[in-house]
Each structure stands twice: as structure tokens, then as C-alpha cells.
C-alpha positions in Angstrom: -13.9 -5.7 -7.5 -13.1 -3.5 -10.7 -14.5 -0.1 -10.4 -14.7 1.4 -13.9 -15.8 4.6 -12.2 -12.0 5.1 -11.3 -10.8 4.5 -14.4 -13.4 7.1 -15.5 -12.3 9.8 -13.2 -8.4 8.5 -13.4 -7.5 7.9 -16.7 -4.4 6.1 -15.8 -5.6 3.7 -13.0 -5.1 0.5 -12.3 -8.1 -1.7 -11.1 -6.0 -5.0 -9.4 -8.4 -7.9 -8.0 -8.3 -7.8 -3.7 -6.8 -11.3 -2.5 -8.9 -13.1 0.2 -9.3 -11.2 3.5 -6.8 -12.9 6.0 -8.1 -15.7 7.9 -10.6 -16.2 4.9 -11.0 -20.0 4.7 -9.3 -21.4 2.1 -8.6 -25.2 1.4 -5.0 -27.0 1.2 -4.8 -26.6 -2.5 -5.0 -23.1 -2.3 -2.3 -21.9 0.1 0.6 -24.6 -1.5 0.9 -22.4 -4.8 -0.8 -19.7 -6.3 -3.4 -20.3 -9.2 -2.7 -19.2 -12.2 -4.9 -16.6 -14.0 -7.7 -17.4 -16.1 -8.7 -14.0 -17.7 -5.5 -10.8 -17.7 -6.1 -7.5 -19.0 -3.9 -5.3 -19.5 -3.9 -1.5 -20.6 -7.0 -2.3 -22.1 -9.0 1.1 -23.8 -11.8 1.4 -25.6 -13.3 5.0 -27.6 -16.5 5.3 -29.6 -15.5 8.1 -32.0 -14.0 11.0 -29.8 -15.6 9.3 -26.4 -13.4 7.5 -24.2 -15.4 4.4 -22.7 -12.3 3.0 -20.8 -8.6 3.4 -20.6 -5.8 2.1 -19.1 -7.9 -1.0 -17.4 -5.5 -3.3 -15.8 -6.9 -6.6 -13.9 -6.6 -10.3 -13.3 -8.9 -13.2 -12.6 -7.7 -16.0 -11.3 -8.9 -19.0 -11.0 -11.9 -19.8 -9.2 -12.2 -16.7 -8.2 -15.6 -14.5 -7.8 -15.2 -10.4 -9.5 -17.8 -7.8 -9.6 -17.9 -5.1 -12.3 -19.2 -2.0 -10.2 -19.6 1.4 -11.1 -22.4 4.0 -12.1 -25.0 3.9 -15.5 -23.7 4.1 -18.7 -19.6 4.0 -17.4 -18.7 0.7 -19.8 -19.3 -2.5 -17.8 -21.2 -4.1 -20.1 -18.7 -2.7 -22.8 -15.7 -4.3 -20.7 -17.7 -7.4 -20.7 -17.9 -7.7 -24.5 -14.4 -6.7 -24.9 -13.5 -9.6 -23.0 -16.1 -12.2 -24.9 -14.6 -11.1 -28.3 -17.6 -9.3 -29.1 -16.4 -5.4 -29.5 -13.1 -4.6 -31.2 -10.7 -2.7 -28.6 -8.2 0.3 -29.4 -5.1 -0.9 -27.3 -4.0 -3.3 -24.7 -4.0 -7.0 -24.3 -6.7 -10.0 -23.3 -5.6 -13.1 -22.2 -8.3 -15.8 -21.1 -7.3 -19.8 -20.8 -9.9 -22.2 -21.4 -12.0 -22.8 -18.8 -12.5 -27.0 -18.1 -16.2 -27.7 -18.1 
């Protein structure tokens, strides 16, 4: 889960996806190697004029794996989100995504 309420409150934090609880259920593939990551972010920040929407977001997806974007109204999830899809420029940091087979 990322929390862009810490990042918020922390303007140094570093959001890092949870791995599967142990004794989660997971098939042979997934315990020879690890995946690799489909989407990386990293010291990603975003201002609209002198407000700070984000800073300093750090994450990774990997593959097959299920995120939620949490945190209160108005904190820059759906900004994140767009940042991501290409859609809003960004002040600093990297994205990484790999194509995705359909």
C-alpha cells in the first residue's frame, strides 16, 4: 500500500510495497526467482506553483502484483496516478514502467 498521507506529513519518506504475508500461497514460479518490476519510482515530486503535491515518493510494483493508493481527500493520488500515465509533467525523480503483455 502507498500512503501519500506520509509523504505528506514526512517530506522525506519512503513508501516501499509490503511483500506477501508469510505462508501467503504463492505458486512454484513465484518462490524460484523474484519478478522483476513493472512500474519504479523513484524520488518522485510534484508542486503546483508554491504547493507541494508529493515529494520524495519512492515505490515499486512488481509484477502481478495488487497496490492500493490510500490516503485522505485532495493529498495527490489521482495526481500520482497521472504522473505515472504520462499525463502531468513532474519536477524531479524517475518513472520506469515495462510494457505490460496483453
Amino acid at each position: 500500500m502507498i500512503s501519500l498521507n506520509t509523504h505528506l506529513s514526512q517530506a522525506s519518506g519512503t513508501s516501499r510495497l509490503p511483500k506477501a504475508a508469510p505462508g501467503a500461497a504463492r505458486g512454484a514460479a513465484d518462490q524460484a526467482a523474484p519478478r522483476p518490476s513493472r512500474i519504479v519510482a523513484r524520488g518522485l515530486a510534484k508542486r503546483f506553483g508554491d504547493l507541494r503535491i508529493f515529494e520524495d515518493v519512492n515505490f515499486e510494483v512488481g509484477e502481478r502484483e495488487v497496490v492500493a493508493i490510500v490516503g485522505p481527500s485532495g493529498c495527490g493520488k489521482t495526481t500520482l496516478l497521472r504522473c505515472i500515465a504520462g499525463l502531468t509533467p513532474y519536477e524531479s525523480g524517475m518513472i520506469s514502467a515495462s510494457r505490460i503483455k496483453q
